[in-house]
Every structure is written in structure tokens, then in C-alpha cells.
N, C-alpha and C positions, 0 to 999 in steps of 0.2 A: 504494500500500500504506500510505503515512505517513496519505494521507487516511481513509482507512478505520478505521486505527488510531485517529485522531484522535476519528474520529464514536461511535466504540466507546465509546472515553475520558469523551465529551461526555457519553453518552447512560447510561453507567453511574453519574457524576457525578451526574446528574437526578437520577435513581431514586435514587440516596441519598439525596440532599437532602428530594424529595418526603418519603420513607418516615420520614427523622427528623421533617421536619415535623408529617407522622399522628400519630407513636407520642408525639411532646412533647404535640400539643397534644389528645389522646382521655382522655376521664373515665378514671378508673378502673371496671375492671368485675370481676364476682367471673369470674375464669380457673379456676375447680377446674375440670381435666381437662385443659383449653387449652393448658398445657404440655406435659406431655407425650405428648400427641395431638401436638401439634407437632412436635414430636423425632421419636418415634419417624414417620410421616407424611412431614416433610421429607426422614429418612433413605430410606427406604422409596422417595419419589419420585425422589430423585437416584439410586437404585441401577435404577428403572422406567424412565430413558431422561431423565435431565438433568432433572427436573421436582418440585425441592427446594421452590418456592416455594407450587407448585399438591398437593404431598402435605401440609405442611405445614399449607396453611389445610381440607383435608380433616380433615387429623390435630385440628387442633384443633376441629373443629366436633364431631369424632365422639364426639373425649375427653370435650367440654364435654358432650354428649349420655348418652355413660356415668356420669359423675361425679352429672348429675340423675336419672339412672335410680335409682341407687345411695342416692343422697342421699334421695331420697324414700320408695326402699322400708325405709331404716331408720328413716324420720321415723314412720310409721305399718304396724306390720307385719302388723296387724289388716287394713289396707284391701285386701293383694294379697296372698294364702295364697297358698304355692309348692305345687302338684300333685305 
């Protein structure tokens, strides 16, 4: 049991370490939506069966996705007439 806890220990350790590594050394990128797409996506996944990590990067792709929907239909409102 101590071994198992150990390997848990180990392997959660990793994954931080990696993840800080990513997030230090990645450009800045424009996030409008990515947050909280994030949030609400993370929450959403961990209430869907423990899967905080895989709602979250859903959450944020989606947000990111709505936010240029958005962005652009007020950039030019001549281009897309709402029906």
C-alpha cells in the first residue's frame, strides 16, 4: 500500500513539475474566452465523472471559439445580418 502511495506521490509530483514547466515557458497568447471556458468546462467535467482536466481544455477551446464569434460579429456588423 506505502508502495502504491509512493508511485501516486511520484507521478503527481511529475505532472506538476511538467505543467509548471509548459505554463513558465509558453508565449503569451490573446485567452479572450479561455478562461472562463475553462472554469466553467473544468467544473462541468469534474461534476461529469472526475474529468476536471479534459472539460476544462474543452471549456476553453469553446470559450476561445465564442469570444471570436463575438469579436468579429461586432468588428463588422454589415458582413453577417442577423435573420
Amino acid at each position: 500500500m506505502k508502495k502504491v502511495l509512493s508511485q501516486i506521490a511520484t507521478a503527481s509530483a511529475l505532472v506538476s513539475a511538467i505543467s509548471l514547466t509548459i505554463v513558465a515557458t509558453a508565449a503569451p497568447a490573446d485567452a479572450k474566452g479561455c478562461i472562463k471556458g475553462a472554469v466553467v468546462g473544468g467544473v462541468a467535467g469534474h461534476v461529469a465523472g472526475h474529468h476536471g482536466v479534459l472539460g476544462a481544455a474543452a471549456g476553453c477551446a469553446i470559450g476561445h471559439h465564442e469570444a471570436s464569434k463575438h469579436a468579429k460579429a461586432n468588428q463588422d456588423p454589415q458582413a453577417n445580418p442577423q435573420q
